[in-house]
VEXTOR-697628 format. One line per field, with one value per residue (C-alpha): residue in one letter; x, y, z. Coordinates in steps of 0.5 Angstrom, whole numbers, plus 500, padded with zeros to 3 digits. Each point is the difference from the previous one (the first is absolute). Layout:
# residues N
residu = (a;...)
u = (X;...)
v = (Y;...)
w = (Z;...)
This chain:
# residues 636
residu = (x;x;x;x;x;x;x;x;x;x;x;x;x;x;x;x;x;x;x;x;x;x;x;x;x;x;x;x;x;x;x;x;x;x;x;x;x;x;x;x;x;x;x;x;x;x;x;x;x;x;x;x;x;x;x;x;x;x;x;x;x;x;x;x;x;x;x;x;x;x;x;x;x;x;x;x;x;x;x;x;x;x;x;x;x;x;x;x;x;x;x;x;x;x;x;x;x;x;x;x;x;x;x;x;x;x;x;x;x;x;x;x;x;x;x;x;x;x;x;x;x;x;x;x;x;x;x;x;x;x;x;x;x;x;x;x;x;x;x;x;x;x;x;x;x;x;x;x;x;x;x;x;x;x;x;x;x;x;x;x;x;x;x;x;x;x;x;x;x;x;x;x;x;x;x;x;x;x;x;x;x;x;x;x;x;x;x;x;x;x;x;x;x;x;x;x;x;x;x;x;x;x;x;x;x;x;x;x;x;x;x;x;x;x;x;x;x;x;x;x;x;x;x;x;x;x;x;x;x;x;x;x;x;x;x;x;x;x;x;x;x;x;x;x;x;x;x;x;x;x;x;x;x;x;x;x;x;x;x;x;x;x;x;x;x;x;x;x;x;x;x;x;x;x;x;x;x;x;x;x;x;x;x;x;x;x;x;x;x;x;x;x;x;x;x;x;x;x;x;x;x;x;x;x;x;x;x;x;x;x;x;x;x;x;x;x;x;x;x;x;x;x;x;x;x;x;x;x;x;x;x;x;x;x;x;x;x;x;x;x;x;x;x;x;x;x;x;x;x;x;x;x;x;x;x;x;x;x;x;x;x;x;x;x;x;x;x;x;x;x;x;x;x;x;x;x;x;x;x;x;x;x;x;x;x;x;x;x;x;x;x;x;x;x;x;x;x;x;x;x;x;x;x;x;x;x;x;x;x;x;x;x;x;x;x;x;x;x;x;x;x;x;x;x;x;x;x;x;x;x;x;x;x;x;x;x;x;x;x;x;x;x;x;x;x;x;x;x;x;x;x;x;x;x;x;x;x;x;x;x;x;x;x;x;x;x;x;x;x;x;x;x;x;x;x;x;x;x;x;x;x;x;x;x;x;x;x;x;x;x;x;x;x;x;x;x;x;x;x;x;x;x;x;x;x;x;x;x;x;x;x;x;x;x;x;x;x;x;x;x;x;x;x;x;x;x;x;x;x;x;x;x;x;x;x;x;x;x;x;x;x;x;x;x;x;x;x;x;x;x;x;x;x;x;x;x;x;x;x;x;x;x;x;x;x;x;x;x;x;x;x;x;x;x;x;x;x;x;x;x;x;x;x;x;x;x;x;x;x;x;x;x;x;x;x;x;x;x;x;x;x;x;x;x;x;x;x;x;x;x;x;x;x;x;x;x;x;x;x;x;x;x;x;x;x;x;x;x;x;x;x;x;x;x;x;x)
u = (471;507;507;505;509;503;506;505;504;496;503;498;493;496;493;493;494;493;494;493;502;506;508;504;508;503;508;503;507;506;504;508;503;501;504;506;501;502;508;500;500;505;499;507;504;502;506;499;493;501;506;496;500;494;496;497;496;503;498;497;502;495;503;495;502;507;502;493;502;506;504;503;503;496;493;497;497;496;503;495;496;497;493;493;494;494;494;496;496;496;495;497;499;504;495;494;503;496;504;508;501;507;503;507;504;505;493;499;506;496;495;502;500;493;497;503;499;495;494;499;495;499;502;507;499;507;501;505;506;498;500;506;505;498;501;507;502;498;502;507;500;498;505;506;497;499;508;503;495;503;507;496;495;494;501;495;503;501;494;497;507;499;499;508;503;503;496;497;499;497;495;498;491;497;506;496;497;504;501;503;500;494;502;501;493;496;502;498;494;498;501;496;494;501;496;501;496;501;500;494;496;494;502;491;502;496;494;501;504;505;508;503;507;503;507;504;506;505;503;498;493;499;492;497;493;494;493;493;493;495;500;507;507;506;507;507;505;508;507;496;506;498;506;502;504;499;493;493;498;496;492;498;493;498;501;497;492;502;497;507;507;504;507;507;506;503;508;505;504;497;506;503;498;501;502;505;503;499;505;505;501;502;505;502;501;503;505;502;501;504;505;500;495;494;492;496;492;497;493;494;498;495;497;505;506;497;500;508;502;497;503;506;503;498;503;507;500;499;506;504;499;497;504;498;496;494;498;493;501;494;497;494;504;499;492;499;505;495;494;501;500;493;495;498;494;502;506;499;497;507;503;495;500;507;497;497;507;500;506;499;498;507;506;504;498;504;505;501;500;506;504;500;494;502;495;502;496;506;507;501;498;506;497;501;505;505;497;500;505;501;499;492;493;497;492;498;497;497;502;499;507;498;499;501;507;501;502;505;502;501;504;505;500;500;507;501;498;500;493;494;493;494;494;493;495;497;498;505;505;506;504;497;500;509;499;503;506;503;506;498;505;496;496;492;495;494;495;493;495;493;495;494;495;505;495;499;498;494;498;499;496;496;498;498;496;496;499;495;504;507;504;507;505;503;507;497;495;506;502;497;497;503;498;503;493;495;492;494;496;500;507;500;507;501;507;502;495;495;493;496;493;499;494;498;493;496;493;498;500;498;495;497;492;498;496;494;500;502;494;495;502;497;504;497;503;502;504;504;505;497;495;498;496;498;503;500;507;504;507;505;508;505;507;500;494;493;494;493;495;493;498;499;494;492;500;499;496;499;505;497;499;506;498;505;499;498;493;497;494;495;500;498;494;498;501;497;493;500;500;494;505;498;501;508;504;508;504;507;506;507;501;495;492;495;494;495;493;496;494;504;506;505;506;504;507;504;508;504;504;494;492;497;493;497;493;495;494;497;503;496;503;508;498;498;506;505;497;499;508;502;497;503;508;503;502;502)
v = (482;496;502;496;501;499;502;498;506;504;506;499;498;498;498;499;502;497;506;501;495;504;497;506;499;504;501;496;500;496;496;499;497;494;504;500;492;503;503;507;503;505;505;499;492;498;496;497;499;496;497;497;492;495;497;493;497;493;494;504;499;504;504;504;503;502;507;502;501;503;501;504;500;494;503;497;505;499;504;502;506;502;497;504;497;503;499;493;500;494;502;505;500;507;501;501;506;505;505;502;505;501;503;502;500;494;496;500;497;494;503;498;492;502;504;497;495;497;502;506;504;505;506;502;507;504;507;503;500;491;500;504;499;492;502;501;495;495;503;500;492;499;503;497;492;501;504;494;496;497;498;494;494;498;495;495;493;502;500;493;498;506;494;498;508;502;505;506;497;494;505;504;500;498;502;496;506;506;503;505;507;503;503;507;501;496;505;506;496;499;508;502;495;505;506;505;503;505;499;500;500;495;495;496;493;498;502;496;503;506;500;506;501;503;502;495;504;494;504;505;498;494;499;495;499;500;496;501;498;502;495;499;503;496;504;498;502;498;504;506;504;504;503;507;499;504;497;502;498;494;500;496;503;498;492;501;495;495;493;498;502;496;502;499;503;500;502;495;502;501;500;506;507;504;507;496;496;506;504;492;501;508;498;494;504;505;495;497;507;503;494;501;495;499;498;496;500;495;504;500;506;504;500;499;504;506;500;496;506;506;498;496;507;505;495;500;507;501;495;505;495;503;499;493;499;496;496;497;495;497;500;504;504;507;498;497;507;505;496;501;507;501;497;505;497;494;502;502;508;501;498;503;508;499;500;506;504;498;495;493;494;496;503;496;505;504;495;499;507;502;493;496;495;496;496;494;496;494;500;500;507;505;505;496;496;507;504;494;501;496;500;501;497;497;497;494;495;494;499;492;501;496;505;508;504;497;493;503;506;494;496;506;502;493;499;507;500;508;500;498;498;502;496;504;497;494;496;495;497;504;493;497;506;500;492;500;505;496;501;507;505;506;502;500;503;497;508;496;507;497;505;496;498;496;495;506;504;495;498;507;501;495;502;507;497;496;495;495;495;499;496;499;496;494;504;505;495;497;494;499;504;506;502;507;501;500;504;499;499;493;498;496;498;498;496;500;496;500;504;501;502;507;500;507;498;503;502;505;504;507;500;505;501;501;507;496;496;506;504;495;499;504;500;502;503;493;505;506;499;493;499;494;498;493;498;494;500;496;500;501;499;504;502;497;506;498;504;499;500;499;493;497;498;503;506;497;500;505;499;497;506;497;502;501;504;497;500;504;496;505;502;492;500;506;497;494;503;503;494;497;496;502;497;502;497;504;496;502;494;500;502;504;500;494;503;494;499;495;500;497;497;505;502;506;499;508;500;505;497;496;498;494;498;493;499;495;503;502;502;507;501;499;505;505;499;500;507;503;498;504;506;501;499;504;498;501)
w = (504;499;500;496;502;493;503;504;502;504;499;492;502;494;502;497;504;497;502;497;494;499;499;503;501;505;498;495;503;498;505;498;505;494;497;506;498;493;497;499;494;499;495;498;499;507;500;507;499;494;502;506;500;497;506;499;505;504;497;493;493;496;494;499;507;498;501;503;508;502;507;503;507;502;497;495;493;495;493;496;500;507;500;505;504;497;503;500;494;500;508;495;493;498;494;506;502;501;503;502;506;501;506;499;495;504;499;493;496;498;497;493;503;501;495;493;498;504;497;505;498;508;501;504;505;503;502;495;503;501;493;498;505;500;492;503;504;494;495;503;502;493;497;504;499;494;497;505;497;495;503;504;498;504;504;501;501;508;502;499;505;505;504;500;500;507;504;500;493;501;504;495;500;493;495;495;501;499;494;496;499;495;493;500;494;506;506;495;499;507;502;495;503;508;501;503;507;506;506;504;492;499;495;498;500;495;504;505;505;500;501;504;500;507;502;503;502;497;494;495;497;504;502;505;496;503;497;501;498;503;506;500;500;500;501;497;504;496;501;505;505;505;501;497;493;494;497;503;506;501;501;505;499;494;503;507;500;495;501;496;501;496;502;497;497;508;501;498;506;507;504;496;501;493;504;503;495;495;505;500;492;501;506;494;494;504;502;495;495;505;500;492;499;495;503;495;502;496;500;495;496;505;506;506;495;500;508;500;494;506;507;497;496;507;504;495;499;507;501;495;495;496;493;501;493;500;493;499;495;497;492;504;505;496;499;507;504;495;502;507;500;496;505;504;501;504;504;507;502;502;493;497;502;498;492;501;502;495;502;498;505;500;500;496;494;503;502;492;499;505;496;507;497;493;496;495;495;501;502;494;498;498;504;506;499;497;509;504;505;506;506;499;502;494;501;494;499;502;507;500;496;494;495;497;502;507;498;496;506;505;496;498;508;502;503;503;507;500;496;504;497;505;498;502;495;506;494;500;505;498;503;494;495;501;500;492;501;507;501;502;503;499;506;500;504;502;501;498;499;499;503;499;507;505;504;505;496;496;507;502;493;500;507;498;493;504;494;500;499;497;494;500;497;505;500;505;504;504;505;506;505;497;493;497;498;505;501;503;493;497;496;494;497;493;497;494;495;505;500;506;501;505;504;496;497;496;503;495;495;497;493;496;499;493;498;499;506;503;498;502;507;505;507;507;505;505;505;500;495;497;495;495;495;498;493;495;495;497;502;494;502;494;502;507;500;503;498;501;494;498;499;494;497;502;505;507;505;504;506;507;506;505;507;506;506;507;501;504;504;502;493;498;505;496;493;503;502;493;497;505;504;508;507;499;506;501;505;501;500;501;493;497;500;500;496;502;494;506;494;494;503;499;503;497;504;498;501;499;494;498;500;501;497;503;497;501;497;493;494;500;507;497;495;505;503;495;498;508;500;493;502;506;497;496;493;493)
């Protein structure tokens, strides 16, 4: 067994494991820290962004870099079209793929880079909400590259220089690399390809193995997934909480024995609480509204906005804020708020006695009923445009800030100070997010909500799922005497571009036995419980099944006895006087009996593992002890 890191970013893991013949890939994340060396794409002209000034390198004239780098405040930008970091393509060879396991839908955005054109041939597996939610998120990044797509080129000459650029450009990892957002036909290709199970339903692995999915407590539809043979059982722990939101509890469970667990997908953020940091921006937004000002929240389209939306509009009202609007802006904003609230299924016990009021899970149905929540394709829509009215709390998108309606917010509330922009997605160091728009008199905030495992809680998981050994990206492996992660079982850390072989061995294997085989054997009781018969088959291997079938050719002979047992002595003198070989000495020895034949110069040296003939004598009298032996031993 091998596990290959694709990625680089561990918490958009991507790797590859290779059981029983079978390529399997456990999440496909996208990594889009590059996209922070980019200029934003407003949705709208910026002046101020195209008015920035062309940067060349010292000691440089290349015409085929003019007008690719622009700075600002000392920072040095690429202008073109924001490009990703897919995982590497070339440790593994996509179109051998047998199977995709998606964990979450913040893991799956680089689904298109691995299925289309790659010759990709497998099968993809998510719950539904993975699918649909991920759907969302997509969808709404593809949609904003390519509207602003068209006002910017495609830089390309920068990264053959990057070498001479300033830093943190200069640091950038493999940008040859890095490449642009897929077409909208390949993304609705690539979702066509996901097949949808539920959590704790039995996915047959072309026979091979069977693939569970268990709720990992991380987000609504989010699966830890659980492979079994009939040896072995290997556990994909990736985006798991433990703390009590609205999804479905995680289940430890299911993990528990594995002979691997491959763990990944830790929080971004050990040193923030998210009760704490959830409290901060409340204390935040309230502030700054009451002092007539406006709070953006650059936030994606699900998860951790519907908590935000739940606890930020009690608290205003409970400060007497309550007239404060609240807008969702996003092309999948009406799809991603109706969503939520028809998943019953996947929510938390609490969430779900609410639908059988009936009420629904999430208030901010509510919240849109009683006019307080507003929604918005764009900024553009004249139903927002003709209700917005300030001040307000808006939540859009993306939140590193280089594309959808927040970059054209920022730019609008720049130079207020009375606004504020509280950053609560962990992805991106918000420093580098406001990089672009510096100088920057609006306030920001810092309120990192991630409510995946912190290294406390992964070391008391791993601890409690006692695994035999544990596979984790070198990112949680640490320095020197105190590594995060830590357990009693062997530790394998991968890195990305690397594959490591794990101590998980295949020692045996389940097979059928044909119905002629089956009918022609007779088993015998060897104790309770165990019966055997002797067979003679030929061994047929056909979709990783194994079965036992008759052999080829003429009918075989008939099978040999096997005898087994220890041997009885007494019951050898007997049978030897039977066959006319008398005068049998018994002495005992330290490990048995010693059975003494003086006339023909014989020994027969009785263990309780183990018989041992020493003969001298004739042929006749070899016979006569071979067959004394037999029938004093079971056999079949």
């Amino acid at each position: 067994m091998k596990l290959y890191c694709l990625s680089s970013d561990a918490s958009k893991p991507c790797f590859v494991l290779s059981f029983k013949e079978l390529l399997i890939m456990l999440d496909c994340g996208l990594s889009a820290h590059s996209v922070l060396n980019f200029l934003p794409l407003p949705p709208v002209p910026s002046t101020r962004l195209a008015s920035l000034p062309n940067y060349t390198p010292p000691h440089v004239n290349d015409p085929l870099l003019e007008g690719e780098l622009k700075e600002c405040c000392g920072r040095v930008f690429v202008d073109s079209i924001p490009e990703f970091c897919p995982p590497l393509d070339k440790v593994v060879d996509f179109s051998q793929l047998d199977v995709i396991l998606i964990s979450n839908y913040t893991c799956m955005m680089a689904l298109p880079f691995i299925t289309e054109e790659t010759g990709f041939k497998g099968q993809v597996y998510a719950t539904e909400p993975t699918l649909q939610i991920g759907r969302f998120y997509l969808e709404e990044l593809s949609e904003w590259v390519s509207s602003c797509g068209s006002s910017s080129g495609a830089a390309k000459r920068w990264k053959e220089l990057v070498h001479l650029l300033p830093p943190p450009l200069a640091l950038a990892a493999r940008p040859r690399a890095w490449r642009r957002l897929f077409s909208p036909a390949a993304l609705a290709r690539a979702l066509s390809r996901v097949r949808v199970v539920g959590y704790d339903e039995r996915v047959d692995i072309y026979g091979a193995l069977d693939a569970t999915a268990v709720s990992s407590g991380f987000c609504l539809g989010s699966a830890n997934w659980v492979l079994r043979s009939a040896h072995e059982k290997v556990a994909y722990v990736s985006g798991s909480s433990t703390l009590t939101t609205h999804p479905r509890p995680i289940n430890q469970a299911a993990l528990r024995g594995a002979d691997l667990l491959v763990l990944a997908a830790l929080t971004q953020t050990p040193a923030h609480n998210p009760d704490h940091m959830l409290g901060d921006l409340c204390v935040h937004a309230t502030v700054t509204l009451r002092a007539g000002g406006s709070v953006l929240c650059p936030v994606y389209p699900s998860g951790v906005l519907y908590d935000l939306l739940e606890c930020l509009s009690a608290h205003l009202e409970g400060a007497g804020l309550a007239h404060v609007p609240l807008y969702v802006v996003s092309p999948v904003a009406d799809s991603s708020l109706a969503y939520s609230n028809i998943l019953a299924e996947w929510v938390s016990v609490g969430k779900q006695a609410r639908v059988y009021l009936p009420e629904e899970p999430f208030p901010h149905a509510a919240l849109v009923r009683a006019g307080r929540l507003k929604h918005a394709r764009s900024l553009h829509d004249d139903a927002f445009s003709a209700d917005f009215r300030q001040p307000c709390v808006v939540f859009c998108g993306h939140p590193s800030l280089r594309f959808g309606a927040a970059v054209h917010l920022v730019e609008l509330w720049a130079n207020n100070p009375a606004h504020a922009i509280i950053f609560t997605e962990p992805d991106f160091p918000y420093v580098e997010a406001l990089a672009p728009f510096q100088p920057l008199s609006m306030k920001a905030f810092h309120c990192p909500i991630d409510t995946s495992l912190n290294y406390s809680q992964a070391n008391k998981l791993v601890r409690e799922l006692r695994p035999r050994e544990l596979a984790l990206p070198e990112q949680y492996a640490g320095g020197g005497a105190r590594p995060h992660i830590s357990a009693d079982a062997p530790t394998v850390v991968v890195r990305r571009g690397a594959a490591r072989s794990l101590s998980v061995r295949r020692r045996a294997a389940r097979a059928t036995l044909c119905g002629a085989l089956a009918a022609r054997a007779t088993p015998r009781e060897l104790r309770a419980g165990l019966r055997a018969a002797p067979l003679s088959a030929a061994l047929r291997v056909r979709d990783a099944r194994l079965e036992l079938v008759a052999p080829p050719g003429p009918a075989p002979a008939p099978a040999p006895r096997l005898h087994w047992s220890a041997l009885d002595v007494e019951a050898l003198v007997r049978a030897l006087t039977r066959e006319g070989v008398t005068e049998a000495r018994v002495e005992a020895s330290a490990d048995g009996c010693i059975v003494h034949l003086p006339r023909h110069d014989t020994l027969v040296h009785v263990e309780r593992h183990a018989t041992h003939v020493f003969c001298e004598g004739r042929a006749d009298v070899r016979q006569a002890l071979r067959r004394a032996i037999a029938s004093c031993l079971p056999h079949i």
